[in-house]
N, C-alpha and C positions, 0 to 999 in steps of 0.2 A: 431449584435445580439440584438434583442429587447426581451422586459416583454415574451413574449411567447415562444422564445425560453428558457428564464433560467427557465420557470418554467418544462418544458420539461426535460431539464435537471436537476433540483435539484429529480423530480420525479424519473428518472432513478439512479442517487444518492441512492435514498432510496430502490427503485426494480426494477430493469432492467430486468426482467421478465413480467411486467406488460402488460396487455396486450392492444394493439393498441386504442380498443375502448376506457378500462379505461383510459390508457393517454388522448386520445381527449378529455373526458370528464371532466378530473379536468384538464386542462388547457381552455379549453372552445373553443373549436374548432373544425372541423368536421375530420371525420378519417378520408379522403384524404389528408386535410392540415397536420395533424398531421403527417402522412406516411412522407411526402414532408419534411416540416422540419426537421424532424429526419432522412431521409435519407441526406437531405444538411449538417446538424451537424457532420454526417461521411464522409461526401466527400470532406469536409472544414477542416477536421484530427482536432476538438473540441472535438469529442469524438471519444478516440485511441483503446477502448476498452471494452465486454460485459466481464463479467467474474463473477461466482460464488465466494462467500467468503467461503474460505474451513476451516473448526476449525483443523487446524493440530494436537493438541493434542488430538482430538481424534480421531483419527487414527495413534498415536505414533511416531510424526515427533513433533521437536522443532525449533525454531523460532531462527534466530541467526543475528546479525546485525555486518557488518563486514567495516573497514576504512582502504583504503590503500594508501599508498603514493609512489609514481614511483620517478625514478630519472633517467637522461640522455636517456630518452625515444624519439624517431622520432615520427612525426606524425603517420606514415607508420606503427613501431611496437607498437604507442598506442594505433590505430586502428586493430589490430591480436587480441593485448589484451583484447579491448571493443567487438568483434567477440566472443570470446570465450567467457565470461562470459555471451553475449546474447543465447550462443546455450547450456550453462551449464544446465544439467536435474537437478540441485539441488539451484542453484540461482535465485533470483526475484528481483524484486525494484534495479534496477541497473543506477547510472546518472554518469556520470562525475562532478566533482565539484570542485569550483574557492575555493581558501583557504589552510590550510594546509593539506588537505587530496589530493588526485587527483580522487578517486571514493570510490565513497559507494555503499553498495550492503547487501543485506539478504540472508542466507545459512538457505535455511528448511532439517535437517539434524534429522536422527531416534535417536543419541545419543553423547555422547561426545568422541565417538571414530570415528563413522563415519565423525563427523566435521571435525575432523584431517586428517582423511584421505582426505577428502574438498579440506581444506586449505595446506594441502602440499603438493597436486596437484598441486595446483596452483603457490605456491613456487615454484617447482619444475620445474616449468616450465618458469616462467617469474623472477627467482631468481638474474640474472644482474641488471633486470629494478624495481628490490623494495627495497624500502629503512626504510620503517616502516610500519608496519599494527598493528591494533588491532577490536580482536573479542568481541561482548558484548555477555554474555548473556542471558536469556530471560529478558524482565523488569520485575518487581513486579506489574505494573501498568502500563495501556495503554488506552488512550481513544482518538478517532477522531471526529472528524469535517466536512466530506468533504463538506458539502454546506455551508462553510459560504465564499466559495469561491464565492456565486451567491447570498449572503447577506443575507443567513438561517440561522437561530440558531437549536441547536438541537445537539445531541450527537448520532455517528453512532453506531451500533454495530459492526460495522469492527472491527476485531481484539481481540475483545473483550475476554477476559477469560470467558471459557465456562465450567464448573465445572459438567466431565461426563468421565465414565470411559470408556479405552479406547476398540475400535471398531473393528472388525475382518470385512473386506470387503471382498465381493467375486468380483470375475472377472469383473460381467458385473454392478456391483457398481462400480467400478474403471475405466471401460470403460465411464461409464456416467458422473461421476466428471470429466473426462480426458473430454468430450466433452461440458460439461456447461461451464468449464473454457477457453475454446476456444471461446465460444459465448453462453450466458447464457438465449439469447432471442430463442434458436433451438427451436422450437414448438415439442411437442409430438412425432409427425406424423414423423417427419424430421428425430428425434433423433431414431423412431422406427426401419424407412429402414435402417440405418447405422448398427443398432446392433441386426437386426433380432429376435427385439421381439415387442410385440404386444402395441398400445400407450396407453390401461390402465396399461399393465405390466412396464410399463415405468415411468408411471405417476403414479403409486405404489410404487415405489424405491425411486422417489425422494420425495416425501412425507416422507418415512418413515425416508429419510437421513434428511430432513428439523426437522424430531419430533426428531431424536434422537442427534441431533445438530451436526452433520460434516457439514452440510451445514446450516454456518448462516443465510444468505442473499445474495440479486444478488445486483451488483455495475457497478459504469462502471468508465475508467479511462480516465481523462481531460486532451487535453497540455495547462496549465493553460497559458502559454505563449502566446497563443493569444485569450486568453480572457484580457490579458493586463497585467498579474502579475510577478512578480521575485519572486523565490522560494527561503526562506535560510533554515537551522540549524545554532537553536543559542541552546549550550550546556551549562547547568547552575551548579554551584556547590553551592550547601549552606551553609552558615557557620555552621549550628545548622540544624539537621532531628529532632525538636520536631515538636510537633504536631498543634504547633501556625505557625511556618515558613513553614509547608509541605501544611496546608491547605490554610493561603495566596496565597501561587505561585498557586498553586492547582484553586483558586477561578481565579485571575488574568485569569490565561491560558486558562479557557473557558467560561469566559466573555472576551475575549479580541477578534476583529473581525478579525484581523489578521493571529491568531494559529487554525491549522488546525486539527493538534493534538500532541500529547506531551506519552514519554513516560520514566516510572521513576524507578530508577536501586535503587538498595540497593547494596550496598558495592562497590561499584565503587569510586577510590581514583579521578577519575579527573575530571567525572562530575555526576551528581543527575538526571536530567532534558535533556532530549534532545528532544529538541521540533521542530517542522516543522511551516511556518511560512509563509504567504503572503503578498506581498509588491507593492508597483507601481513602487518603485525607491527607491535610495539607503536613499534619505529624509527619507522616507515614513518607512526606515529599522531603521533609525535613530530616530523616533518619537517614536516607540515601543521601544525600547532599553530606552530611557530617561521613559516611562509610566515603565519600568520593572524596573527600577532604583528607580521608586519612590511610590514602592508600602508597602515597609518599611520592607520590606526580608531583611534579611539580605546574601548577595550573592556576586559570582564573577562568570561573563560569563567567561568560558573555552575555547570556541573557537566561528566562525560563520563562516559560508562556504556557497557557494551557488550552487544551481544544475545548470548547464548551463542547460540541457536536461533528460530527462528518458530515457535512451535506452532498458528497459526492464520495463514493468509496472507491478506491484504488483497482478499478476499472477500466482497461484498456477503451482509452475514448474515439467515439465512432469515425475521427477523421483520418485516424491511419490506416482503414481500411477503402477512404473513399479515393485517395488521392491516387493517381494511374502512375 
């Protein structure tokens, strides 16, 4: 992958909607080449996926981040279990991970009942093979990163708290979030035949969801793994939440070119900080750990786990669009 391709991709990073010509032109390239590599970037599985960034809270679904730990598990029933959480209408961002967890996964859940019903689901069902879990949830704060995986700086809006009250969708609004989040590059025209209406009436809707913020922005998701990196969680506890120690770590984390992004809990007894992290090797895990060491926080890392894999990518799942 050379200069041309990441800038292709830090572009789609920013709006995976963009369109063909404007990409050719700020990487500097002609739209056929531009087609060419960006089709090779999907067939080479560097880029796993187009997907709209949906603001859940407004649309009345909350953000839930979930750690579970199995025990006396087969390969055979840990792969049922990884089956299941990929076809869950209410789960996203799902990997397996080396550490004391054995997966993580996010539950976009309407409330603190419906979680429950989630999550003991899920007990319920794999209750021999789990030995710990714990639910976070929402952060107080959350900021990402994803191109500094291609050597950007910049801070996404992914994620981002969006401060709007909440949204009444009709049908063919939840049909078209249902379909941007499947691939966020569908053209007008494409999106019009599926849903039998017309592509300004199409290209009205999503504007007005882009003004009224259910949809922040288009992204697309990386296997960072073979662009060469290892992914961790390193989970931080602080000695002291004042505002000298919150802002430190706070500056560290996005100047630091490794953190991709980080997200920070208020009242959580075991850790403060749970941040996502790029590495080349386990040195290279170990060079950031000793710069986090010696930033003059006073702290103690909670835990660090690594994703082998994504088996679900951070994808608006199909259940917030079903429920009336």
């Amino acid at each position: 992958m050379d200069e041309k391709d990441k800038k292709i991709l830090a572009e789609l990073l920013i709006n995976s909607r963009i369109p063909l010509i404007a990409l050719a032109k700020k990487v500097g390239v002609s739209r056929e080449v531009a087609t060419y590599r960006l089709q090779r970037l999907v067939k080479e599985g560097i880029i796993t996926h187009f997907h709209a960034i949906i603001n859940y809270k407004s649309i009345n679904f909350r953000r839930y981040g979930a750690f579970l730990q199995l025990k006396n598990i087969s390969p055979e029933k840990e792969r049922e279990f990884f089956d299941y959480l990929t076809k869950h209408e209410f789960v996203t961002y799902a990997g397996p991970a080396v550490g004391r967890w054995s997966i993580t996964f996010d539950i976009i859940a309407q409330n603190r009942e419906h979680l429950e019903l989630i999550i003991g689901d899920i007990i319920d069902r794999f209750s021999d093979k789990l030995e710990n879990h714990i639910v976070m949830q929402n952060a107080s704060e959350q900021e990402f990163y994803p191109a500094k995986v291609l050597g950007h700086s910049g801070k996404s809006s992914l994620g981002l708290p969006f401060k709007i009250n909440s949204i009444k969708l009709d049908e063919e609004d939840k049909k078209i979030l249902r379909l941007l989040s499947e691939n966020s590059r569908s053209e007008y025209k494409e999106l019009a035949e599926q849903l039998n209406l017309s592509a300004n009436a199409i290209k009205y809707r999503i504007k007005n969801l882009e003004k009224l913020g259910v949809i922040e922005g288009y992204t697309i998701s990386l296997d960072i793994h073979k662009l060469g990196y290892e992914f961790y969680n390193i989970q931080i506890k602080l000695s002291s939440q004042d505002s000298r120690n919150l802002n430190s770590m706070k500056q560290f984390l996005r100047q630091s070119k490794k953190v991709i992004y980080f997200y920070h809990y208020l009242g959580n007894e075991n850790w403060d900080f749970d941040t996502g992290v790029i590495v080349k090797n386990s040195l290279d895990l170990r060079d950031l750990i000793l710069e986090l060491r010696n930033t003059g926080v006073q702290l103690k890392i909670h835990d660090i786990y690594s994703i082998s894999e994504v088996i679900k990518p951070d994808v608006a799942p199909t259940g917030v669009f079903d429920i009336k």
